[in-house]
N, C-alpha and C positions, 0 to 999 in steps of 0.2 A: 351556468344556469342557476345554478343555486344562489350567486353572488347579485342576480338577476334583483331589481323591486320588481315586487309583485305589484298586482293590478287592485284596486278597493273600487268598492263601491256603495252602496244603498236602495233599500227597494225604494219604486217609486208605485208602483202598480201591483195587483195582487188578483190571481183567479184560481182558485182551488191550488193547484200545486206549482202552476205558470207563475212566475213572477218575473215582472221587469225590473231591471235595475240599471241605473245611471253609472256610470262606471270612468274610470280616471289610468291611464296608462292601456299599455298592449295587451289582448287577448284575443285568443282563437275559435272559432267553433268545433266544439265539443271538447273544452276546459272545462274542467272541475275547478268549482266553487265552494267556497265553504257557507253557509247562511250562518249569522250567531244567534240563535232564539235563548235567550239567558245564559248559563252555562252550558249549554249544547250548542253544536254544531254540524249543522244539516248538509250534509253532502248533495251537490248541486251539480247540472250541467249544460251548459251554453249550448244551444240548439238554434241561436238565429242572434246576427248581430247587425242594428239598422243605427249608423252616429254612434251619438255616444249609453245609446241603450240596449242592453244586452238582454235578450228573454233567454230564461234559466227553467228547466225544469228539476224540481227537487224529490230526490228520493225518499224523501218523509214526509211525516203530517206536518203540516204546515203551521199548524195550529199555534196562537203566539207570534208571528210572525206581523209587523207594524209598518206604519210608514215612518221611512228612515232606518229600517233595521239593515246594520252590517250585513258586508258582503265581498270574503277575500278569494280573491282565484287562485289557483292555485300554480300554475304555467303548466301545467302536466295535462293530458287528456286521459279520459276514464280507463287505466291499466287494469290487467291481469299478472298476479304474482306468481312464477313460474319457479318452480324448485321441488327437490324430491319430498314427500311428506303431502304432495297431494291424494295419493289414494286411499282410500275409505276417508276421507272427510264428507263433510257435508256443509255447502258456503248455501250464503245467500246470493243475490243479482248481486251483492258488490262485493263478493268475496269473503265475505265474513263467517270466518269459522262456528256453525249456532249453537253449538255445545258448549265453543268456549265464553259467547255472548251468554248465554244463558248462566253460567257461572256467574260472569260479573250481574246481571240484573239478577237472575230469577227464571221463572217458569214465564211470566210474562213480560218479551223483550222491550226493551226503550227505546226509544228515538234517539239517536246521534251518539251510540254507541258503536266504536270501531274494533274492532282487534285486529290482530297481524293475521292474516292468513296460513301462515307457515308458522310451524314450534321455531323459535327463536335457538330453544336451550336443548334441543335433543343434536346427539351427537350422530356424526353418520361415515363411515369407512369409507374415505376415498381413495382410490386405483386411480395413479395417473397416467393417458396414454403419450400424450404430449409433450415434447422434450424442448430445452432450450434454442433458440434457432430455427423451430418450426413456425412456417408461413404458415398463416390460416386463415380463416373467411368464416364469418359467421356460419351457426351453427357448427362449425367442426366441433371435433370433441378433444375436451380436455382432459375427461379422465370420466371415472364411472362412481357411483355408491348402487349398493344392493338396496330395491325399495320394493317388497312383498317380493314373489318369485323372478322380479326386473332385475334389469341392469339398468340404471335411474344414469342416461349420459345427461353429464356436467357439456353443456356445448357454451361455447363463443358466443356472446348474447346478441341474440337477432337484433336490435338495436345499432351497434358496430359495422358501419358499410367499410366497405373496401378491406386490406390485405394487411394483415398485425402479425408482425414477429414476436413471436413468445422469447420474454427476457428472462423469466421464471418461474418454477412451477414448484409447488408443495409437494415433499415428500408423501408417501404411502400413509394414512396416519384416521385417526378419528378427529373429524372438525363438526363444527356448527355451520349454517349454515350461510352464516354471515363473514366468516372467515376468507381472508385473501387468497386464494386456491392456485392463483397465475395472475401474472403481469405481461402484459403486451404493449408493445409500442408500433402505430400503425404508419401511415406512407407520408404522415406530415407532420413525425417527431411527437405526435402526444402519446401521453403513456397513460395503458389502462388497465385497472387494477379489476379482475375477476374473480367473483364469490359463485358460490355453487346458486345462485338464485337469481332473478333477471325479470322484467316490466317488458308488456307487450300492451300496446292500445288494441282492443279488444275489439273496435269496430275497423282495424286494420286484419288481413287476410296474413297472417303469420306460412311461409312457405321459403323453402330454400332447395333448389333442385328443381327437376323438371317434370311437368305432369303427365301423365300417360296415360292412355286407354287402358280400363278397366277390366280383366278376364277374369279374375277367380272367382268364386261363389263364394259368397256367404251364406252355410248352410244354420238355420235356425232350429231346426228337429220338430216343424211347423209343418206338415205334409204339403197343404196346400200353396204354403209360401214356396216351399222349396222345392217340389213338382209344378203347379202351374203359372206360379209368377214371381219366379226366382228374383233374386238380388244379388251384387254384385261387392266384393270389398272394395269401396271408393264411389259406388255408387249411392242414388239418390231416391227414397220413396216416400209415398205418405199416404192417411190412411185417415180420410174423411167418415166419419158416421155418426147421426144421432146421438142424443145422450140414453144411456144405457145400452149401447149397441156394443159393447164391450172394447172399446178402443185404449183403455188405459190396460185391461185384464193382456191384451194382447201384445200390448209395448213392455209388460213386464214380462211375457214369455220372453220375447227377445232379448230382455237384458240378461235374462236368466240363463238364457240357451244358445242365443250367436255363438257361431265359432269366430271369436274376436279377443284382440290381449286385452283391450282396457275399453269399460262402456260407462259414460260420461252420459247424464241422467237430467234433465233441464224440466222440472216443475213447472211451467210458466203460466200462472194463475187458478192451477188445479186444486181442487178440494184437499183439503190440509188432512182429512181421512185417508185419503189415497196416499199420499206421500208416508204418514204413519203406518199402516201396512208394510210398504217397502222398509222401513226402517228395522220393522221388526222382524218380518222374514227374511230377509236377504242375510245378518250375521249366521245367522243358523243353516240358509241354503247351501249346497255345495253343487259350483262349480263341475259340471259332467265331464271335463275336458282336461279339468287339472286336478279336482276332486279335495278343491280348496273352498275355504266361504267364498261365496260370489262377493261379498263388500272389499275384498282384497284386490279386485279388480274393476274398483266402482268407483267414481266419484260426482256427487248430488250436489246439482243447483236448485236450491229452494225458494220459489217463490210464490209462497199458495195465493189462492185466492184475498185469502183474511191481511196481505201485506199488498203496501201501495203500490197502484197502478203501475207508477213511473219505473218503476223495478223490472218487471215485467221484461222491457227490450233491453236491460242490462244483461235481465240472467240471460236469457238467448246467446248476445255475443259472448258472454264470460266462457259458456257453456264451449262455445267453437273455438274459443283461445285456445282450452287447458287440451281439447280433443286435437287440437293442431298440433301443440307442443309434440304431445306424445307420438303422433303421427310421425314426429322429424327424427323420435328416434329410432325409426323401423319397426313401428308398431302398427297392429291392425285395430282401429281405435270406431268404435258406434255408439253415436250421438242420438240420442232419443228426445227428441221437442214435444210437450204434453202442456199446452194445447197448442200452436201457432194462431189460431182462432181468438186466442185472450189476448195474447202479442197486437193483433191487427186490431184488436178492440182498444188496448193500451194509444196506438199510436192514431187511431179512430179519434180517443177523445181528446189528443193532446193538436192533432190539427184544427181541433173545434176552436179550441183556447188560442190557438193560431188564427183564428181567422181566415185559414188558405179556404181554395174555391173548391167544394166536396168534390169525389165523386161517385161513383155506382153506391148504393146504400150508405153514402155518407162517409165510406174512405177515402182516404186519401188517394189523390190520383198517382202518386206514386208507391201505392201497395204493390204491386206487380213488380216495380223493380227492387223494393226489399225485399221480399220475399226472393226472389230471385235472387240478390245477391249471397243472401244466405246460404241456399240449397248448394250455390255453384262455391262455396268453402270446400265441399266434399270434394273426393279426388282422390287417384292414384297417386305417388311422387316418389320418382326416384331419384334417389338421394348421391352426394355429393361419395358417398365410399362402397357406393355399387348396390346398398341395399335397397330394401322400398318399404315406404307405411304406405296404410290405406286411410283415409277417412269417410266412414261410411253415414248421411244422414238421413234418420226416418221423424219424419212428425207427424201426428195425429191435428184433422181439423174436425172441429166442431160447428158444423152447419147448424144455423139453427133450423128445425122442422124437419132436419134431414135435406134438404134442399142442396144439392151440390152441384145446381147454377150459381151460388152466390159468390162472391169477388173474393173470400180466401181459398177455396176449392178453386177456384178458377183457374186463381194466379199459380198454384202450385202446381193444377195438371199440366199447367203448359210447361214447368221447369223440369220434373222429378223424370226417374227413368221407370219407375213404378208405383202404379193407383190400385192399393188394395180397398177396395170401396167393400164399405159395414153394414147392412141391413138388419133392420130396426126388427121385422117382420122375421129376420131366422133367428136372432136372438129370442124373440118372443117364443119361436119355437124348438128352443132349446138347441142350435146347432150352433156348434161353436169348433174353432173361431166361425165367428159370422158375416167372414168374406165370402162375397156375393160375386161367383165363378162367372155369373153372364155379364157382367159389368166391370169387373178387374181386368186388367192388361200390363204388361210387363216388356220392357224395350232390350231385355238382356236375354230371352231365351236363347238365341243364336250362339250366345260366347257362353252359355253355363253347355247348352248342347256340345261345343267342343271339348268342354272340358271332362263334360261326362261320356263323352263317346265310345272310351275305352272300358269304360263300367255297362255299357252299355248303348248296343249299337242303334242308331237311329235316335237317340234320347229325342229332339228338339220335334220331328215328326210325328211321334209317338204320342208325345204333349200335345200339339196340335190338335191331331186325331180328336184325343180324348176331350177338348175345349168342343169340338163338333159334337164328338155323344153326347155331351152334356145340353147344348143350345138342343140339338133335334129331341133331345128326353123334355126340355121345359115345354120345346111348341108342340111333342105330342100331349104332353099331363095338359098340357090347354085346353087342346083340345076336345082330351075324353072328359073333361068337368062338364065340357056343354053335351056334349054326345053319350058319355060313357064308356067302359072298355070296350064293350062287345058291339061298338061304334066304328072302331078302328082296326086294322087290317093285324094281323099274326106278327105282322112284321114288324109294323110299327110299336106293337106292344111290347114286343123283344127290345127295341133300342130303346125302350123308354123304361124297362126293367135295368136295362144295363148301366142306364145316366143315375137311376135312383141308387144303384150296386156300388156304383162309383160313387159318389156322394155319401152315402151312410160309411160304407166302406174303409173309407179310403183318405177322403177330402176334412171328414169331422174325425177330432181326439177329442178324448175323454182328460180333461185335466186334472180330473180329479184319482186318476188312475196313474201309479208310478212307473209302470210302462207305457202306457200312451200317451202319458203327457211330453215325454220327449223320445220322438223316432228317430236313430241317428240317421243318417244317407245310405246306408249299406242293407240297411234293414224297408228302409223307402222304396233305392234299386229294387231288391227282392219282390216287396209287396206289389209293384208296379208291374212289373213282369208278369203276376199271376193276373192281374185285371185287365193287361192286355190280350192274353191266351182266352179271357173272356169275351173279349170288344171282337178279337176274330172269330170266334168260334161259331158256327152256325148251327142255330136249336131248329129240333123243327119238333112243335109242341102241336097236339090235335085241339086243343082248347086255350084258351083265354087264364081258367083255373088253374092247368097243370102249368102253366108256364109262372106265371106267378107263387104258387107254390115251391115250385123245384128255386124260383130264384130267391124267395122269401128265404126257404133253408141254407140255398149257399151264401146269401148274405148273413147270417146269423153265424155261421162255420165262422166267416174271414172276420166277423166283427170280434169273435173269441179271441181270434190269434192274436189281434193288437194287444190284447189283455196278459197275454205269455211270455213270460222273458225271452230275449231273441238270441237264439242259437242253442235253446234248451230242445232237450229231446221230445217234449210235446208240443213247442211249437215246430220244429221238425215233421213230426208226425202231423198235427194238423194241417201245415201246408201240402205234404204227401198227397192225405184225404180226400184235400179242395182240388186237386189239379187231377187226380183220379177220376172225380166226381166230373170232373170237368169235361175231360177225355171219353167218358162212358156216355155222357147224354149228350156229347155233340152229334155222333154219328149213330145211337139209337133212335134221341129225340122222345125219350118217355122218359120223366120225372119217377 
């Protein structure tokens, strides 16, 4: 391939970052191109080829660009550089490391500036497991380096189909990462030389093993995620609302606090503020789980709003390469997409420039099945040596007006296995997170119910239940706005005390508080336990006042406890208190 000519060409035509170009010899759709605007070179990629004219979208300003300007292809399609030393970096949609860009330009990056993705010159211990005369198959492994608290496997480069005898392997030793590591020769005599590092096209679904139905939890220390609308490792959700409805605050609990090995972070066209924040809190955060900085289990695709469009659906796949990679080494890996709403806008205005025939608000008629291709990367896989990674994806959409009729909420509810939908109105009212309990739903209760069974009997029912308290507490508070309390019957007022109990309770954390902002599962189980003793318990109150009152104070008791380190002897005794309290006015019935 390398001994290949390459393909040249010339623009002939020119629309903001679309360009056509006349072109001479073989190319494919979605080749990289190179554009030459002076001494730069604009990384490019073929998106549609009619004769002998290729339409190219380009990753940068285009600015400078003429009629007659050069145009080399490159025979390769847009890769993903795969090797240890991806974690705690920070790329761009094309992989470029922007610390180290920022080196070479400055504070403010250039156009048609590349660097290697991976340190070239840092050394790394390799463990070989692979011996001479072993048959293998893509992805197997070859041998290990230690990469933050990983074991970073060297595997078989997914590229390599069919069945390679290992002719030779590297001793136990420190190498780079370019270094010849093993030689293999496969079932028609060629022989292929393997380095700790390896290319993946990015808009191919990287997987080796067989996928399975999804059962574990992934516990987020989220109440409401992880009581009413759990999520699964290998599973799929996403989390449409408004802007300021807090969707980005909530994507970063999760990267914070999943219980997951590696969380892979995708910018795509978000305010360059928000990405700044993460940069700076996350070295500093630690990790609940490993009680390490969370960057050491992070790696960030950058592509804020202020960098070109056409970037945009690069970082996305970059983002699901590097989360597959890891996946393949038995890792439990979450992908976090912020915005997929910029993405569909990206690929919104590049069908315009196409010419193709709209549809619903001017998308493309095929946004339903990108996005859907996407979502369905996620998955369970069990892998070739008995183990299993997960890969789990959540994106956040941005409806404009809040509207989650419109065709990127559309397309996503029909993929995802859960819709934590954001209201604009409980943010305003300060309840956070500001997932909106009567409108969220979750496809996984069933298999976290099993898994929690033995922590607690009934979990999946229980949850249920409580979705019911809560709908009957909204249609009574409806109610009494038009009527009033002493509108409505004892009893109705009772279940409509109980859905507010739950709610302030229970369902809202205080993030700003270092015990509530992360509830582990154990201390969930517990709390939940106690609000069920309440959902059964029968008051029988002579007024409207005393019952509101006695719940007003026991809501205020259980709102403390969040507040108290769990397993400390005053949260002990507070819960004591609450379930005493509990116990006494069910069968007196006086406050």
């Amino acid at each position: 391939m390398d001994n290949k000519i390459k393909a040249t060409g010339s623009v002939v035509e020119a629309f903001g970052n679309l360009l056509h170009v006349r072109f001479e010899g073989s190319i494919r759709q979605g080749e990289v191109a190179k554009v030459k605007v002076g001494r730069a070179e604009l990384l490019a990629e073929v998106i549609e080829i009619a004769g002998d004219i290729a339409k190219i979208q380009v990753f940068e300003d285009t600015r400078g660009v003429k009629l007659n300007t050069a145009v080399e292809f490159s025979d390769h399609l847009l890769e993903a550089e795969l090797g240890p030393g991806l974690l705690t970096m920070i790329f761009d949609g094309l992989q470029n490391p922007l610390e180290k860009v920022a080196e070479v330009t400055g504070v403010y990056l250039s156009r048609g500036v590349y660097v290697a993705p991976l340190d070239r010159k840092k050394h790394w211990n390799f463990q070989p497991v692979a011996g001479i005369g072993d048959v293998l198959v893509r992805g197997d492994a070859l041998g290990y380096v230690p990469e933050e608290r990983f074991q970073h496997t060297i595997m078989v480069p997914f590229s390599v189909f069919g069945k390679v005898k290992i002719t030779s392997v590297a001793k136990a030793g420190s190498y780079t990462i370019d270094t010849v590591i093993a030689k293999g020769e496969d079932e028609k005599g060629h022989t292929h030389e393997f380095t700790m590092v390896q290319r993946w096209p990015v808009k191919n679904t990287l997987i080796q093993g067989k996928k399975v139905r999804p059962t574990r939890m992934m516990d987020t220390g989220m109440r409401i995620l992880d009581t009413q609308f759990p999520i699964l490792k290998g599973g799929t959700f996403c989390s449409p609302g408004p802007f300021g409805a807090g969707k980005t605050v909530m994507q970063h609990h999760l990267s914070k606090y999943s219980a997951v090995d590696i969380v892979v972070i995708v910018a795509c066209g978000e305010r360059a503020g928000e990405v700044v924040e993460v940069l700076r809190t996350f070295p500093e955060l630690i990790d609940p789980h490993t009680n390490e900085s969370l960057m050491k289990r992070t790696v960030m695709i950058c592509n804020t709003s202020s960098m070109p469009v056409a970037a945009r659906e690069a970082s996305v796949y970059m983002g699901a390469t590097i989360a597959e990679y890891y996946r393949q080494m038995g890792l439990d890996v979450l992908l976090l997409a912020d915005s997929t709403s910029r993405w569909a806008q990206a690929m919104r205005e590049m069908s315009g420039r196409l010419e193709e025939i709209p549809g619903e608000e001017a998308f493309p008629a095929y946004l339903p099945s990108r996005i859907s291709a996407f979502y369905e990367r996620a998955g369970e896989v069990q892998l070739q040596n008995g183990k299993s990674g997960s890969l789990t994806i959540g994106g956040s959409v941005s409806p404009a007006g809040g509207n989650f009729e419109e065709p990127v909420t559309q397309a996503s509810l029909a993929i995802v296995g859960a819709f934590h939908g954001l209201s604009r109105a409980r943010s305003d009212a300060r309840r956070y997170p500001s997932i909106d309990p009567l409108i969220s739903w979750t496809k996984y209760l069933n298999e976290v119910g099993i898994d929690l069974d033995a922590k607690y009997k009934g979990w999946a029912d229980k949850v249920r239940w409580s979705a019911q308290v809560l709908r009957s507490s909204d249609e009574i508070g409806k109610r009494m706005e038009v009527v009033g309390e002493e509108g409505v019957a004892i009893e109705d007022m009772l279940t409509y005390l109980k859905g507010e109990l739950y709610e302030f309770c229970y369902l809202q954390q205080n993030a700003f508080d270092k015990e509530d902002a992360y509830s582990p599962l154990e201390r969930q189980i517990e709390m939940f336990s106690v609000i069920q003793k309440i959902f059964a318990a029968r008051f029988d109150f002579d007024t409207h006042d005393a019952a509101r009152s006695f719940f007003l104070n026991l809501q205020n008791e259980l709102k403390n406890i969040n507040f108290l380190p769990y397993g400390s002897e005053k949260y002990k005794e507070a819960l004591r208190a609450v379930e005493e309290k509990i116990a006494i006015n069910e069968v007196k019935g006086h406050a």
